[in-house]
Structure formats: structure tokens, C-alpha cells
SELUM-380067 format. One line per 2 residues: number of its first residue (from 1); for each residue x, y, z of N, C-alpha, C. Coordinates in nm, 2 decimals, always signed. Each point is the difference from the previous one (the first is absolute). Example, Ala and Ser with C-alpha at 12.3 -4.5 7.8 and 13.67 -1.06 7.14 Angstrom:
BEGIN
1> +1.32/-0.57/+0.78/-0.09/+0.12/+0.00/+0.09/+0.12/+0.00 ~ -0.04/+0.11/-0.07/+0.09/+0.11/+0.00/-0.08/+0.11/+0.08 $
# end
This chain:
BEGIN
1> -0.96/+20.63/+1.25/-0.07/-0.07/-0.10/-0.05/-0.14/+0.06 ~ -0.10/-0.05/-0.06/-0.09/-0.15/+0.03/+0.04/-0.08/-0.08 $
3> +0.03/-0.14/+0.05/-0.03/-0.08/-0.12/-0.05/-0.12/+0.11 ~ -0.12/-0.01/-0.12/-0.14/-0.06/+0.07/-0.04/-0.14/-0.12 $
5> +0.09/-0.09/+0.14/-0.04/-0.10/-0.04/-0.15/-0.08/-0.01 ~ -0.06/-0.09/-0.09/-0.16/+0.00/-0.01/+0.00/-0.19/-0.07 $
7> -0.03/-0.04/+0.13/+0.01/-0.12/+0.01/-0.15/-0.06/-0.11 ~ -0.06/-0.04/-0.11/-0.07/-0.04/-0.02/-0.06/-0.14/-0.02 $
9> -0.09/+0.01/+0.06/-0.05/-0.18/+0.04/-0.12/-0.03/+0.01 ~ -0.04/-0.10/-0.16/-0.17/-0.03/+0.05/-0.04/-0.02/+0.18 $
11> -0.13/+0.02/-0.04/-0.12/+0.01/+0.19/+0.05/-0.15/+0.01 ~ +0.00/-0.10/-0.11/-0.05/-0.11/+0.07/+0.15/-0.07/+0.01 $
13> +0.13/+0.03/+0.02/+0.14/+0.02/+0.04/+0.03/+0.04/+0.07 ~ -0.06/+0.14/+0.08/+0.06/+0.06/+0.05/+0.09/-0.05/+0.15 $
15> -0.12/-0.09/+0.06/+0.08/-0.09/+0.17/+0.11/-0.10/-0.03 ~ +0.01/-0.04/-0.15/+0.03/-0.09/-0.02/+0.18/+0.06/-0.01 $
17> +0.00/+0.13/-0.08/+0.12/+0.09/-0.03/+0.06/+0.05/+0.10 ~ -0.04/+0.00/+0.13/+0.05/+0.11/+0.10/+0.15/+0.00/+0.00 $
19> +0.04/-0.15/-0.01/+0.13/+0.03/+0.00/+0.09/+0.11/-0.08 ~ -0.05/-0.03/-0.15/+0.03/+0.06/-0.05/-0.02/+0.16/-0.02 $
21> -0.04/+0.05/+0.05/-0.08/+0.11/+0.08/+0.12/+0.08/+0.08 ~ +0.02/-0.10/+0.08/+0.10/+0.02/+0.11/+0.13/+0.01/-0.03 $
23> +0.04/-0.08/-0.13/+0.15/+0.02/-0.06/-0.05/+0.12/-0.03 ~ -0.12/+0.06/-0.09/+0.05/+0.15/-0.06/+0.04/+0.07/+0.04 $
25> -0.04/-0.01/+0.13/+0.01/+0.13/+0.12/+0.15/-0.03/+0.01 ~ +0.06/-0.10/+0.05/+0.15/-0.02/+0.02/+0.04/+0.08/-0.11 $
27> +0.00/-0.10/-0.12/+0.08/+0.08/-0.12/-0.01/+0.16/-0.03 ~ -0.12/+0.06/+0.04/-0.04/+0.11/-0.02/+0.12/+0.09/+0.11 $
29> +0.04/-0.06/+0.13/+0.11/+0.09/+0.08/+0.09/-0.01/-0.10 ~ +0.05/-0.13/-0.03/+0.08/-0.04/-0.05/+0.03/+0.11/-0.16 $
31> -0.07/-0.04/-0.08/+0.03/+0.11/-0.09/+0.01/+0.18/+0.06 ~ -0.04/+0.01/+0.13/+0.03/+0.12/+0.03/+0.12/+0.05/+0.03 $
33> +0.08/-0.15/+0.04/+0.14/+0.04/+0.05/+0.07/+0.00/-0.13 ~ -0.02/-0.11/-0.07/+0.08/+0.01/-0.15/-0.02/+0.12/-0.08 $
35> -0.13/+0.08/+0.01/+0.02/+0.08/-0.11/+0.08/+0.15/+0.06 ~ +0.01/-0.01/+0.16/+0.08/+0.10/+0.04/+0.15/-0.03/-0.03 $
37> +0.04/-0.07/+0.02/+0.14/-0.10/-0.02/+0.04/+0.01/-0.16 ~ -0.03/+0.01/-0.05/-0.03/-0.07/-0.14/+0.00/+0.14/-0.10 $
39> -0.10/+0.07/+0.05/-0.02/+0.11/-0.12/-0.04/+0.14/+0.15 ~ +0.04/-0.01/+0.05/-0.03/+0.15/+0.11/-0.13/+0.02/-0.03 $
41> -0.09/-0.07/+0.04/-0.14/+0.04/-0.04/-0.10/-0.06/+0.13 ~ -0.02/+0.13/+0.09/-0.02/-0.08/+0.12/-0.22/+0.05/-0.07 $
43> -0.04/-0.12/+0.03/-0.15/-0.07/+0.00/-0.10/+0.00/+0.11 ~ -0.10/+0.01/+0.03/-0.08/-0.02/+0.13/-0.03/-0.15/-0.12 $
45> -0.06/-0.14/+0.12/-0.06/-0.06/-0.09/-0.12/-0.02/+0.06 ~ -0.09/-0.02/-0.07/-0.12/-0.06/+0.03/-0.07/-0.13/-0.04 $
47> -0.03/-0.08/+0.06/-0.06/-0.15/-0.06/-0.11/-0.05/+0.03 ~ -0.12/-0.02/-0.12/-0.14/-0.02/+0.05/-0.03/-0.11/-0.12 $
49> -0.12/-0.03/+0.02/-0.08/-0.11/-0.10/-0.10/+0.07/-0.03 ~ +0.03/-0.08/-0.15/-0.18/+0.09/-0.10/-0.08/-0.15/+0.00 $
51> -0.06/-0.02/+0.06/-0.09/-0.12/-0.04/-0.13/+0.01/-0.14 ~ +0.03/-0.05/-0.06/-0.06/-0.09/-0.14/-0.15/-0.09/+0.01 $
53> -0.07/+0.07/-0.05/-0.12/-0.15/-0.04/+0.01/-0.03/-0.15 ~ -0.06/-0.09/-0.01/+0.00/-0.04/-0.16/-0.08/+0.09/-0.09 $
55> +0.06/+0.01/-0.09/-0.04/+0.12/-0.09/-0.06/-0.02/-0.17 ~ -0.09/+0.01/-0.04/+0.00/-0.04/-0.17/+0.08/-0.01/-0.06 $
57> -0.01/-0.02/-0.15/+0.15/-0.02/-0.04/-0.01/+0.14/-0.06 ~ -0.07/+0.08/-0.03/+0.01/+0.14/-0.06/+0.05/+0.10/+0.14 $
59> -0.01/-0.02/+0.12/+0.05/+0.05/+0.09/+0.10/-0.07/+0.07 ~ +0.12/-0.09/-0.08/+0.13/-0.04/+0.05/+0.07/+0.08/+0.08 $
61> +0.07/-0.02/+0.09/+0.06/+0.09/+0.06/+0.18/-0.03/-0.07 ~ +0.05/+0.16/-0.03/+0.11/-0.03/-0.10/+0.09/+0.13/+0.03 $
63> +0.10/+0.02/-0.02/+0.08/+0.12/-0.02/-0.10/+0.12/+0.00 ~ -0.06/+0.02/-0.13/-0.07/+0.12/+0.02/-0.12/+0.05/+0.13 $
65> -0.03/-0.12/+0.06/-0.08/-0.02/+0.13/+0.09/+0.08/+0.11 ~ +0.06/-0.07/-0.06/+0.11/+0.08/+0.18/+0.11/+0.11/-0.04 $
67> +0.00/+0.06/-0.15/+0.05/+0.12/-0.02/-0.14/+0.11/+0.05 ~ -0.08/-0.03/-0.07/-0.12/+0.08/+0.09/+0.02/-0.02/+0.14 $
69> -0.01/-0.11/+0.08/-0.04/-0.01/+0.15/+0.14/+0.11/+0.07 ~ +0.15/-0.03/-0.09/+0.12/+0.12/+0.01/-0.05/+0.15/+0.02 $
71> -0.07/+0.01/-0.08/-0.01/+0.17/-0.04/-0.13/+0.04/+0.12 ~ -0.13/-0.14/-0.01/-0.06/+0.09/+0.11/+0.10/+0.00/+0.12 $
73> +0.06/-0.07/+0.05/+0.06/-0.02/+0.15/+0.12/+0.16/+0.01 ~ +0.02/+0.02/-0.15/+0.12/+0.14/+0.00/+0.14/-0.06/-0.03 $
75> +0.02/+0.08/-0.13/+0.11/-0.05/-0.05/+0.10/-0.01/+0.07 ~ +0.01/+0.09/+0.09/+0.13/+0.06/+0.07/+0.05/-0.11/+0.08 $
77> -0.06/-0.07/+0.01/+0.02/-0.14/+0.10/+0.03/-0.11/-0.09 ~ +0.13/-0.04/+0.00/+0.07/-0.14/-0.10/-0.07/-0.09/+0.09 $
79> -0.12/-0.08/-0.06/-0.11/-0.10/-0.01/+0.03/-0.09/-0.09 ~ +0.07/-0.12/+0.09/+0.06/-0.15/-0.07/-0.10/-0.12/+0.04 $
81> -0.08/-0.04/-0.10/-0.11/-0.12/+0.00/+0.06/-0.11/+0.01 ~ -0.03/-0.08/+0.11/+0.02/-0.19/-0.03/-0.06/-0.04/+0.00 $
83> +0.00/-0.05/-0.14/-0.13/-0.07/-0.05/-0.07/-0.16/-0.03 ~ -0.13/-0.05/+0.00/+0.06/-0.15/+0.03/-0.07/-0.03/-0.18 $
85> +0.03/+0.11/-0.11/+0.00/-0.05/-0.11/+0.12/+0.05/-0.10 ~ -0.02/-0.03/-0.07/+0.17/+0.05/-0.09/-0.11/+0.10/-0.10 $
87> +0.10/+0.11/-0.01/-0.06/+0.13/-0.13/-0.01/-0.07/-0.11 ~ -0.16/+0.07/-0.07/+0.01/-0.01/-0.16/+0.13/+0.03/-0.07 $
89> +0.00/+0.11/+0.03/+0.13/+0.07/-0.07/+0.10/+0.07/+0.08 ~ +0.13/-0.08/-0.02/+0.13/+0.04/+0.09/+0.12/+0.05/-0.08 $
91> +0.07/+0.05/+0.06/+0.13/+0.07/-0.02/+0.13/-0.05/+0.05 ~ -0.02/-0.13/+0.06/+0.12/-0.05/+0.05/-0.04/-0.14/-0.03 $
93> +0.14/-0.10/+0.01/-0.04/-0.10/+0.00/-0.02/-0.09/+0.14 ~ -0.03/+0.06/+0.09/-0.04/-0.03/+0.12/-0.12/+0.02/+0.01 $
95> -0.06/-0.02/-0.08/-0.19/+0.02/+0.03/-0.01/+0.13/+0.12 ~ +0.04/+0.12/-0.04/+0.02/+0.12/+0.06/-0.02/+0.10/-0.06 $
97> -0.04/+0.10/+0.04/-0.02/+0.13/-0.07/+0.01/+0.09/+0.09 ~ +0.09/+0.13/-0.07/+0.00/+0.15/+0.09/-0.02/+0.05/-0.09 $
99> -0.01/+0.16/+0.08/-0.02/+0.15/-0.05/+0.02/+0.11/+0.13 ~ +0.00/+0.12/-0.05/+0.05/+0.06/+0.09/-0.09/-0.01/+0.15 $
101> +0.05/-0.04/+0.09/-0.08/-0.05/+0.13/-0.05/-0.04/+0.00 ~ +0.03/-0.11/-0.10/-0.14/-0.12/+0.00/+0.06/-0.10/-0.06 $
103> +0.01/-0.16/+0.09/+0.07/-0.12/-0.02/-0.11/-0.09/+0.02 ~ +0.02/-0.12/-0.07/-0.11/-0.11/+0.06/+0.07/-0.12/-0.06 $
105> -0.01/-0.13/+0.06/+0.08/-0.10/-0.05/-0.10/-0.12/+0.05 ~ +0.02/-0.13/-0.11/-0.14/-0.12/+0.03/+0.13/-0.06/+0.11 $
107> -0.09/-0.02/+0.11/+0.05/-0.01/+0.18/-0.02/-0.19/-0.01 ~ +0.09/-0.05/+0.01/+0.01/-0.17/-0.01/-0.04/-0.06/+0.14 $
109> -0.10/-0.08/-0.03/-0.04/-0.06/+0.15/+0.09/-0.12/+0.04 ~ +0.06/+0.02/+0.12/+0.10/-0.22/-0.02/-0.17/-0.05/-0.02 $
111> +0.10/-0.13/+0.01/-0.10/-0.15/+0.05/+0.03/-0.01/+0.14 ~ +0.06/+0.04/+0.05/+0.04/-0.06/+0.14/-0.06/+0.16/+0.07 $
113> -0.09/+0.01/+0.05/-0.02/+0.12/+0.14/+0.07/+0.13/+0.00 ~ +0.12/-0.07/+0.07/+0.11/+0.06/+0.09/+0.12/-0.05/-0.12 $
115> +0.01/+0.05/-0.11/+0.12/-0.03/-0.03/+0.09/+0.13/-0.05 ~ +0.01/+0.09/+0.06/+0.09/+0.09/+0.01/+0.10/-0.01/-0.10 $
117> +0.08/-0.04/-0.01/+0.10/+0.00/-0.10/-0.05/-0.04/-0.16 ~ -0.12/-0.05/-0.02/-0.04/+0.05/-0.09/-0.10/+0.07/-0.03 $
119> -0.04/+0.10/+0.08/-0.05/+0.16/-0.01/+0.11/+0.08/-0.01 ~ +0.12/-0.04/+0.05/+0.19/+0.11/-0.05/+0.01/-0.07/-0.10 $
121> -0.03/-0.07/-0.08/+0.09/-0.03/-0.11/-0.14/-0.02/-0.11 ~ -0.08/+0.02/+0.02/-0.15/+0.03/-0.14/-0.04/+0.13/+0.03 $
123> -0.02/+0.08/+0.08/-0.06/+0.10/+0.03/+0.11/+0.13/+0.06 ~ +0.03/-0.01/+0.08/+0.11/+0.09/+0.03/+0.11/+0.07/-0.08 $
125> +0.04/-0.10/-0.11/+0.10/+0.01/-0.06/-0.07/+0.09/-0.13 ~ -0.14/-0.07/-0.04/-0.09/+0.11/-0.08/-0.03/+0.16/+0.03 $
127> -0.02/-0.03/+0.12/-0.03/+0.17/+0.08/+0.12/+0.08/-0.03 ~ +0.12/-0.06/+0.01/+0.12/+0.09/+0.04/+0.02/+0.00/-0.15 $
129> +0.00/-0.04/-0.14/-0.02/+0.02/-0.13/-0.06/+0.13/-0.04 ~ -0.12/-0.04/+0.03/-0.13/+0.15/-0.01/+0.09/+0.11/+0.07 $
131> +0.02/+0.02/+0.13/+0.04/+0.13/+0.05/+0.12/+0.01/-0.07 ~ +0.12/-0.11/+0.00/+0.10/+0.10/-0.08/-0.03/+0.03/-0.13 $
133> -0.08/-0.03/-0.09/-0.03/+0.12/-0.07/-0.06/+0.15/+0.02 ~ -0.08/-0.01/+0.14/-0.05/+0.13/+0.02/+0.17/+0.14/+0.05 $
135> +0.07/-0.11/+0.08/+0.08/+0.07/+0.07/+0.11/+0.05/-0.09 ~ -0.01/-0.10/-0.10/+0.12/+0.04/-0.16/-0.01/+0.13/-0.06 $
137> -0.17/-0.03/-0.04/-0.08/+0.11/-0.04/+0.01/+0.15/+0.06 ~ -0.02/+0.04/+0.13/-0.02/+0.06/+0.10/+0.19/+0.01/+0.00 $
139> +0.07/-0.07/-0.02/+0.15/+0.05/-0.02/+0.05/+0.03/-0.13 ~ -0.07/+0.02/-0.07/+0.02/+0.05/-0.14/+0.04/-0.07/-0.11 $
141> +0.03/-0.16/+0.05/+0.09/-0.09/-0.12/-0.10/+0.03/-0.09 ~ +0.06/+0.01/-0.17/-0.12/-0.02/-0.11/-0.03/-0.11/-0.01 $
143> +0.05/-0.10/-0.04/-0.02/-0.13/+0.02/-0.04/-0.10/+0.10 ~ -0.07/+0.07/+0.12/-0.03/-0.07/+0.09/-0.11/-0.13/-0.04 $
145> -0.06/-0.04/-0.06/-0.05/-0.11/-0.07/+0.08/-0.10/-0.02 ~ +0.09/+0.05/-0.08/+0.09/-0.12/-0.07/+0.10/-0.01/+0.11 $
147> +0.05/+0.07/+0.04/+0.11/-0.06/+0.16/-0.08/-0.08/+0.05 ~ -0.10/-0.01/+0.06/-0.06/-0.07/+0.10/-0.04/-0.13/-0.07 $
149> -0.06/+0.01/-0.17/-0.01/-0.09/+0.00/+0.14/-0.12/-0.07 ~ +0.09/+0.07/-0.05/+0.12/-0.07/+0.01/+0.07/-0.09/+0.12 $
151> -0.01/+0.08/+0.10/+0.03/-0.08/+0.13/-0.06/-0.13/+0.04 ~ -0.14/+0.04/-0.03/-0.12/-0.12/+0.06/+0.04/-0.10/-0.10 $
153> +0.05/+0.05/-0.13/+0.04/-0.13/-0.13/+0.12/-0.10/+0.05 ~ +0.09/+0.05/+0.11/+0.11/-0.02/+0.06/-0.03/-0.11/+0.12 $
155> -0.10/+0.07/+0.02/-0.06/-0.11/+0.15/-0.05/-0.12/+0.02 ~ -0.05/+0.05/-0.17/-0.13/-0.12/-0.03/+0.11/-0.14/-0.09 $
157> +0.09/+0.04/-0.09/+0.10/-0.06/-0.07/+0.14/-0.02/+0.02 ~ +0.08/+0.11/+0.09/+0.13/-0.03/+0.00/+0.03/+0.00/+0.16 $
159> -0.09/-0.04/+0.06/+0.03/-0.06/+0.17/+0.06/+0.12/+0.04 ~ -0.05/+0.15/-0.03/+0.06/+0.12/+0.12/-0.13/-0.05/+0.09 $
161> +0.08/+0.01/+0.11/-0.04/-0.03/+0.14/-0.12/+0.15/+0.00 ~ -0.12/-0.03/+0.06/-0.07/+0.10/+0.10/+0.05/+0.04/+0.12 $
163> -0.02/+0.11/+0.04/+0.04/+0.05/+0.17/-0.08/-0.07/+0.06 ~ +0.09/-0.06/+0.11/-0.07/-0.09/+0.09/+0.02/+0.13/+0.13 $
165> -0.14/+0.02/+0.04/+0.00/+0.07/+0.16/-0.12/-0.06/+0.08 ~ +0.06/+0.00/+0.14/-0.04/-0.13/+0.13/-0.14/+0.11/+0.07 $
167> -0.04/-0.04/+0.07/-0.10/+0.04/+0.06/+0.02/+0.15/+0.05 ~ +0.15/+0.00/+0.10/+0.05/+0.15/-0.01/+0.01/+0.11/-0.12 $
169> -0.05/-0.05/-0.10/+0.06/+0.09/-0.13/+0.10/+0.00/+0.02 ~ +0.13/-0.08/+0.04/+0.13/+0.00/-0.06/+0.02/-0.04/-0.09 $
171> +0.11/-0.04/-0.10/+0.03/-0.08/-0.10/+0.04/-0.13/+0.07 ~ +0.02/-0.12/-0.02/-0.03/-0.12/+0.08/+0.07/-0.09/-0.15 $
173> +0.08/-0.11/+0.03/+0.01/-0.15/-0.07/-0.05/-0.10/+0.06 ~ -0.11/+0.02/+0.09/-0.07/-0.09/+0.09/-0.14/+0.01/-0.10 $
175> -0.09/-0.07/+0.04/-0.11/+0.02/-0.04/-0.09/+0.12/-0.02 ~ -0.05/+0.01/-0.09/-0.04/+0.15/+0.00/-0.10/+0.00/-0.01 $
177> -0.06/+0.15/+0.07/-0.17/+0.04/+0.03/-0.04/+0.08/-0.12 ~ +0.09/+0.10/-0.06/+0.00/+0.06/-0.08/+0.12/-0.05/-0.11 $
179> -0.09/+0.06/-0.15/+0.12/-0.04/-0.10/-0.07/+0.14/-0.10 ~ +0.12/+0.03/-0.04/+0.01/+0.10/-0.12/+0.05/+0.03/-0.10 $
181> -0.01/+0.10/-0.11/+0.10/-0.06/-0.12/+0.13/+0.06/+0.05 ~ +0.11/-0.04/-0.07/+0.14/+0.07/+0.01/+0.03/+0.11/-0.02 $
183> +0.00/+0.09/+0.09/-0.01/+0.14/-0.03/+0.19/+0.04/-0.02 ~ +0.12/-0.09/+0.02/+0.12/+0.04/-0.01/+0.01/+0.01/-0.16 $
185> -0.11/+0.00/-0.07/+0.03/-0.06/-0.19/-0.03/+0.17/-0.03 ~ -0.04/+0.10/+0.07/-0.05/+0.10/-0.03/+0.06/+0.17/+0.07 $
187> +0.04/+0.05/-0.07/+0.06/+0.12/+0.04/-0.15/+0.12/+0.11 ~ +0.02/-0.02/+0.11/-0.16/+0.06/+0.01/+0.07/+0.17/+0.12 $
189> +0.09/+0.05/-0.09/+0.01/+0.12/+0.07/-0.05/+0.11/-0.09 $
# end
């Protein structure tokens, strides 16, 4: 199976983003080792950019833009959008939306370039949200909605710590390259 990451970023952003460009690709191994580790779900990944011009306002680009852009590319392929606007209409309270093989989340730019640790802790932590609802789903919990989003209510208000993992994808109490939700809160066999 694919899961095809799809970096998107106005034309007139795009030199400006590389960095961020370049974490996806990181994060993109990176969720490859986690979701093997994690839920036995081994991934090919792939990571590209959709570049953006400005568009009318009757041709916004929105969820249903990129559930079409899903289906031409083939559903078969779990196709996760980062996006540099937040959805009309969302399903999580992470400005995020899934469906079956299909994830997209509004992708936070720092202020600072190169600030890594807060692309793991605005953006990374979002990604890993979206998929474990896919992987919940795809493991049969009924409730995969509400688990996931109970936990994030935990993260966001009662200080459960995110997984901190270091550049190696290990888990790390050092600084971390990657951050994700708490997956010990969740029965995932």
C-alpha cells in the first residue's frame, strides 16, 4: 500500500517553504516506521508538492477539490494533503479531515524558517491524529472518531504528554523531531 504524502503550497511560497518540504519527506519515513511499529501496517511512502495559483472565489480550493484530485490519482492510494489553508468543513478539531484513504490537515507555517520543533508539535502531531483514525478504522474499533478525538481532548487540556521521537525515530526525552498523539491510551490489537 502507498501513502502519499502531498505537500501543498502557493507558486509564490514555494522557495520560500523548502524547508518545510524537506521535513515532510523526514516525517513521511518517519511515519513509515511508526505505522509499522504501531499498527503492523507496512507503507511505501511517497512525498511531492501540488503547487497552487490563485484561484476565484467560486473556484476555492477546499476538501471537495482534493477529494476529487483523491479519486483521479486512485483511491487505492491513502493520499494525505498538507495544506497551507484550513477546511471549510472539518471533522476534527484539529482543522483536519479523513475518509477512507484520504487525510488532509491545515499544515502551520513557523515564523522562524527552520523551526523544527514547531512543525513536531503544530503539524506532526496533527498528521498522526488523521492517520490514527484511518488505522482505528481499518482495525475495526467502532468508535474510532471518538477515541481519537477523546485523547487529543487529553493533550490539548489535561497535559498527557505527546510521543516525543528524535531524528532516529526512536522515542527520545531529548528534543524531539517528531511528536505524536499517545497511542498507550488505546487498545490497537
Amino acid at each position: 500500500m502507498i501513502l502519499h504524502f502531498i505537500f501543498v503550497v502557493p507558486e509564490k511560497d514555494r522557495e520560500k517553504r523548502q524547508f518545510e518540504f524537506e521535513y515532510v519527506k523526514k516525517m513521511g519515513k518517519f511515519f513509515q516506521v511508526w505505522l509499522k511499529e504501531k499498527f503492523g501496517k507496512e507503507y511505501e511512502i511517497q512525498c511531492d508538492e501540488m503547487i497552487t495559483t490563485p484561484r476565484s472565489i467560486l473556484q476555492r480550493l477546499d476538501t471537495h477539490t482534493l477529494v476529487r484530485d483523491h479519486e483521479q490519482r486512485g483511491k487505492n492510494t491513502y493520499h494525505f494533503y498538507l495544506t497551507h489553508f484550513k477546511p471549510l468543513w472539518t471533522d476534527c478539531t484539529c482543522d483536519g479531515y479523513h475518509a477512507e484513504n484520504f487525510g488532509m490537515i491545515f499544515w502551520q507555517t513557523p515564523k522562524e524558517s527552520d523551526d523544527t520543533l514547531f512543525l513536531a508539535e503544530k503539524n506532526c502531531t496533527t498528521v498522526s491524529h488523521e492517520l490514527l483514525h484511518e488505522m482505528l478504522r481499518l482495525l475495526g474499533h467502532k468508535k474510532f472518531i471518538q477515541e481519537v478525538h477523546d485523547i487529543w481532548t487529553k493533550h490539548l487540556f489535561e497535559q498527557l504528554e505527546f510521543e516525543q521521537y528524535g531524528e532516529d525515530f526512536q522515542k527520545t526525552d531529548g528534543k524531539p523531531m517528531f511528536l505524536t498523539i499517545n497511542t498507550s491510551q488505546f487498545n490497537l490489537q
